[in-house]
N, C-alpha and C positions, 0 to 999 in steps of 0.2 A: 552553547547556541544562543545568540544574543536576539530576544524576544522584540526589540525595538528594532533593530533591522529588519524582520519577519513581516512586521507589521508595516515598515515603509514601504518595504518594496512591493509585498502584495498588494497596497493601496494605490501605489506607482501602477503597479503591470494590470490593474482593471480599468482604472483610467484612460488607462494607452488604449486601451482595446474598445471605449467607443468614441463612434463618433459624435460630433453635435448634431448630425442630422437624426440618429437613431435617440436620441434623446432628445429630441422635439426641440433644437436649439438651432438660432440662425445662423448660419456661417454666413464671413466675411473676408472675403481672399483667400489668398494661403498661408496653410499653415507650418511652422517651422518643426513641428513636432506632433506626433500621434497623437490619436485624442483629443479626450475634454484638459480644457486649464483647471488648475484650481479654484478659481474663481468660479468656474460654471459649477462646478460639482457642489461648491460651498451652496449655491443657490438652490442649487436640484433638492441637497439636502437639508436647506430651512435652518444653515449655521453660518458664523462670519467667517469669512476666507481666512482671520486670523485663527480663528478656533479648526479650520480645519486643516489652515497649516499645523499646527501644533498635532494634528492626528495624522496626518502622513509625513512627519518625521518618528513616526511610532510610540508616540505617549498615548496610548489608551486610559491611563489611569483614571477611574471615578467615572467613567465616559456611561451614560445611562444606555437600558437598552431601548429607550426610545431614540436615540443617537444612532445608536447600531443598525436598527431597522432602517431609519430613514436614509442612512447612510448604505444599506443595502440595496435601498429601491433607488437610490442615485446613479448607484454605478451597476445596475442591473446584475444582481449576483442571482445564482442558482443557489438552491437550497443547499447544495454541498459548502458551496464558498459562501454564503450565509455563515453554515454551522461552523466554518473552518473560521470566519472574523472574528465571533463569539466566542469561541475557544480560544483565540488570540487575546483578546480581554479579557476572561478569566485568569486568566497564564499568568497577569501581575498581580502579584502579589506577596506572598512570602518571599523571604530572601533566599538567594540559589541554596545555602547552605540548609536550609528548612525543608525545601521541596529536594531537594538529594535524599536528606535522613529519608522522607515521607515516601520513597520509592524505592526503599532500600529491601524490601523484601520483595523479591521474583513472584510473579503467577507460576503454579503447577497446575498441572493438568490432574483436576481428580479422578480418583478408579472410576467412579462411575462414570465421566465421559467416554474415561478410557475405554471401558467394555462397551460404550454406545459404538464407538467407531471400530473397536473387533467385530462388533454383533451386524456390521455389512460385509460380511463376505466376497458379495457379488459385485459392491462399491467402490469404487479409490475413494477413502475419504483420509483424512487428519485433521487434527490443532494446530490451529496460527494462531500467534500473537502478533498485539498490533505493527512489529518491528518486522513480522515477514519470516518469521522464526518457524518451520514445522517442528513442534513440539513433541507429538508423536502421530503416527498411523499405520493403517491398519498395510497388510501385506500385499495387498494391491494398489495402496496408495503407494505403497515405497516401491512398487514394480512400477506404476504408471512416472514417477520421478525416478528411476533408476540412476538416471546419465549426474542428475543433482544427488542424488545418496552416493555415489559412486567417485564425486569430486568432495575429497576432503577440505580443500579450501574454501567449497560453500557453506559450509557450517548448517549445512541443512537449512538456509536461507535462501529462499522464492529470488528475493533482488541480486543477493549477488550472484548465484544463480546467473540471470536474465541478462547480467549484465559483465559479469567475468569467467563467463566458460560459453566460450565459440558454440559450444553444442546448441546454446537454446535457440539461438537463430532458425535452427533448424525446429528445433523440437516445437517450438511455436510458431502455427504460421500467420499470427497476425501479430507479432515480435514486436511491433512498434507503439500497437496499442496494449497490446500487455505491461510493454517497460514503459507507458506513459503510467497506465494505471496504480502500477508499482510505484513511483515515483510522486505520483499525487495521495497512495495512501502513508508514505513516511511524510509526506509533506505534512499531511493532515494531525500524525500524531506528533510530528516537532508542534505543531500547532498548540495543542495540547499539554505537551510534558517538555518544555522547554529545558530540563538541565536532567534529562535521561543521558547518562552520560554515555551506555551502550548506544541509543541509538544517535549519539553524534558523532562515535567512532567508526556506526558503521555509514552515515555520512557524508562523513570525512575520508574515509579507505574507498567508496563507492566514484566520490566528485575525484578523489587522486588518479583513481586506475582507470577510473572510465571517461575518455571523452561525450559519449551520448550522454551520461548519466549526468554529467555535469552542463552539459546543455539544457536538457530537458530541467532537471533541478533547476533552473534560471529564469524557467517560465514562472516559474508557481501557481502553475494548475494545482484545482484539489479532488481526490478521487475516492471514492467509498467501494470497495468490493461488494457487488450485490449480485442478483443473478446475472448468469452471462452463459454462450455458447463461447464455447473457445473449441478451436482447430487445434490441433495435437499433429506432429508426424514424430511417431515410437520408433527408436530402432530397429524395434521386435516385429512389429504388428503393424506397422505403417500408419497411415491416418486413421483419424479419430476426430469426431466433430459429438462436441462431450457437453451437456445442460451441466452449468456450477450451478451450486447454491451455499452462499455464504450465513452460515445464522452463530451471529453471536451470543456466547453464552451469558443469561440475564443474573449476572452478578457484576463486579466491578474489575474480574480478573484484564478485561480486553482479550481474553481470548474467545474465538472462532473455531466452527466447525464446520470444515467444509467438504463438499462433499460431490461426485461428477455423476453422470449418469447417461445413458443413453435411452433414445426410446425403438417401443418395441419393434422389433423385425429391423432393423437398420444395420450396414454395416457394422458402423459402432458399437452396439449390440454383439455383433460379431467380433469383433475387435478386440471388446472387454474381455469377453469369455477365453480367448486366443490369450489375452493376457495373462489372464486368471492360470491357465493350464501351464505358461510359459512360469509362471514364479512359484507356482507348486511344485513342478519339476527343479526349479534352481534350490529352492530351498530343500529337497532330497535330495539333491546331490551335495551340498555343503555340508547336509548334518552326515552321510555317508560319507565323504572324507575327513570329518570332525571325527565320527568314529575310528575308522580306520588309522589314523595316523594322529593322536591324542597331542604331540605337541604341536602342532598346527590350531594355533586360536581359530575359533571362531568368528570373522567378522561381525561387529555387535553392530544392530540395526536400530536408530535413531527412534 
């Protein structure tokens, strides 16, 4: 994933997106193209058009973070696409072959998260990594994603998921702004870990098979998972209107833990619990013909 295209083009696509009247800048006729020029932006941010061409063709190298800032408040970024620049910056530096070694050991989820996220019974929660990966969860999180535990080609992955099994259309019903969110948190971590060679494959396999996914990836929006309601329709249980809460683990794994919830006397509430009783009973019935008929594996649950 090449960190100087990254960098032009989100420099490109914030540009596009104002105008000179929203930046307190005269206009003068029309114009042939979206946006501020490079020239204004060079201005707004207090450097020479040459110096800022040299940064939207994606050379950040040495670039101070008084640069970054001023070049933030230019082109009106949001804290997200703030942190998403600065990450972009950081990102040069060692050689791809230095930051490969330097990422070559996996995050694990340790016991003790692990029995945090058993110890909600009453919860759907699991482990994400920042690639969208559920890592592990608890029996009601893997009921609440059944239709994703259920498609082996999602690798127990939120994005492909969202975006290569017909189901999630359904199973989300604000589908568009979830697979935006999705799409601006891998944008976020390309940002960051520019030669993670997983997550350029997955990508790479995501922009191949999915048309939306490769649009949206075009935009280069950036997105953080933080709290949210999301809309659910269960196979099982039908809708669900579910409080997330996303809290990252304070180490340097990049994993998360996340976690749904309803509040009290609600449907939802109702819903959960309907859940709860539907994946207790599936999971007695699998270990009961696990018993009875011993060469029949087990399906193993992520």
């Amino acid at each position: 994933m090449d960190n100087r295209d990254a960098v032009s083009a989100f420099l490109r696509s914030r540009r596009d997106k104002i105008t000179p009247e929203q930046a307190g800048l005269p206009a003068y006729g029309q114009r042939r193209v979206p946006g501020l020029r490079r020239g204004e932006v060079a201005t707004l941010a207090g450097v020479s058009v040459e110096y800022y061409t040299r940064l939207e063709r994606g050379n950040l190298r040495g670039v101070s973070d008084s640069v970054l800032d001023a070049l933030a408040q230019a082109l009106r970024l949001g804290d997200t696409e703030r942190m998403y620049l600065y990450d972009l910056a950081r990102a040069v530096g060692p050689a791809p072959g230095a930051r490969a070694r330097q990422r070559a050991v996996r995050p694990t989820v340790r016991p003790s998260v692990a029995r945090i996220v058993e110890g909600m019974p009453e919860l759907p929660a699991y482990v994400m990594n920042n690639r969208l990966d559920t890592l592990a969860a608890n029996p009601l999180g893997r009921a609440l994603y059944s239709e994703m535990y259920a498609d082996p080609t999602c690798g127990a992955n939120v994005a492909r998921f969202a975006f290569l099994n017909l189901a999630a259309r359904r199973f989300y019903a604000d589908w568009e702004r979830m697979a935006r969110f999705a799409v601006g948190a891998l944008r976020i971590e390309a940002g960051k870990n520019p030669y993670d060679r997983e997550l350029s494959n997955l990508i790479g396999e995501l922009s191949t098979r999915s048309d939306a996914f490769r649009v949206m990836w075009g935009s280069h929006d950036v997105h953080v998972f933080r709290e949210s309601t999301k809309r659910l329709n269960h196979p099982i249980v039908g809708d669900l209107e579910l409080d997330q809460e996303t809290m990252s683990l304070p180490d340097e794994s990049g994993l998360s833990v996340v976690v749904y919830s309803a509040p009290p006397e609600t449907a939802a509430e109702d819903g959960l619990k309907l859940l709860a009783s539907w994946s207790a009973t599936t999971g007695q019935e699998q270990d009961a013909e696990s018993t009875s008929n011993p060469s029949i594996d087990r399906p193993r649950q992520p």
